[in-house]
C-alpha positions, 0 to 999 in steps of 0.5 A, a space after each residue: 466304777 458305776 457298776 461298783 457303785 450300783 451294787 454298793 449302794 444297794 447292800 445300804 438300801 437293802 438293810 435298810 428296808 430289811 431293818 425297816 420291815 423288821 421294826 414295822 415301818 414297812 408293813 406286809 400289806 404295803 403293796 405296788 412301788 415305793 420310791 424310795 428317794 421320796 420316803 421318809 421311812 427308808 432313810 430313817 435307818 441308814 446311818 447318814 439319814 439319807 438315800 444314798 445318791 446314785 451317780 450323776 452319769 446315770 441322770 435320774 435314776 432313782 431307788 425304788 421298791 415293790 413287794 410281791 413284784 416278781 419271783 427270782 430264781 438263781 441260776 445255780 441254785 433253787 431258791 425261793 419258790 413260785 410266790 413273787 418276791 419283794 425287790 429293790 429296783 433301780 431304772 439305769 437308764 435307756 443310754 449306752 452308759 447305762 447299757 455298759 454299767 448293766 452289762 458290768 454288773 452282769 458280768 461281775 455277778 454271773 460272768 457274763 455280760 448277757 442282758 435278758 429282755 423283759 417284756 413289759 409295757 411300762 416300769 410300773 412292773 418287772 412282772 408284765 411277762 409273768 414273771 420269773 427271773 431265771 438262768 438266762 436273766 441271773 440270780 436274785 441281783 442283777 441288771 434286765 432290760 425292760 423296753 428301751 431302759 435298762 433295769 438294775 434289780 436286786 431281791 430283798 426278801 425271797 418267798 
């Protein structure tokens, strides 16, 4: 159930930052990580007004969003190119809940419940490793460890 909520969840976010950059509340030279939960531009289109909230059981994960973070490939198909897309993020957690809902949502997406390891030395980037995403790590959605947490990851728009 977590899972569904995760990925739910993220669609809202997602049209909202979509939405936002299309009327130019976000603009292109916006640059590094923005948390969301902090933001006063996000919220603003969607329809409650509000970041919708992640579920308790996954204590303070929280939404976040960086252009130019990392490029994404999917498994199955070629797309996007070698530029670094801008991705939605969201830090489950180091536990074993948010182990079982990264594996969840893996599975769901892909069909299996492979977690691929990315090898950065802090959250502050998914790119520490140089960056592509490939078909051991899933598509353009999908859930990576990065250290100890377990990172659930969705691309916004793909370059």
């Amino acid at each position: 159930m977590l899972a569904n909520v995760v990925m739910a969840q993220s669609l809202t976010v997602t049209g909202a930052i979509q939405r936002a950059e299309a009327d130019g509340a976000i603009g292109a030279q916006a640059t590094g990580v923005q948390d969301l939960d902090a933001s006063l531009v996000v919220p603003k289109y969607i329809a409650t007004g509000s970041m919708p909230q992640l579920p308790p059981e996954l204590g303070n994960a929280s939404w976040a969003y960086a252009k130019d973070d990392l490029a994404v490939k999917a498994a199955n198909a070629n797309i996007g190119g070698i530029a670094a897309d801008d991705v939605l993020r969201v830090v489950v957690g180091a536990d074993d809940t948010a182990k079982a809902v990264c594996l969840r949502i893996n599975n769901k997406l892909y069909g299996t419940s492979t977690l691929s390891t990315r090898t950065a030395a802090s959250l502050g980037s998914l790119t520490a490793d140089g960056g592509t995403l490939d078909a051991s790590a899933g598509g353009v959605e999908g859930c990576a460890t990065v250290g100890s947490n377990y990172v659930y990851y969705k691309a916004v728009n793909v370059k």
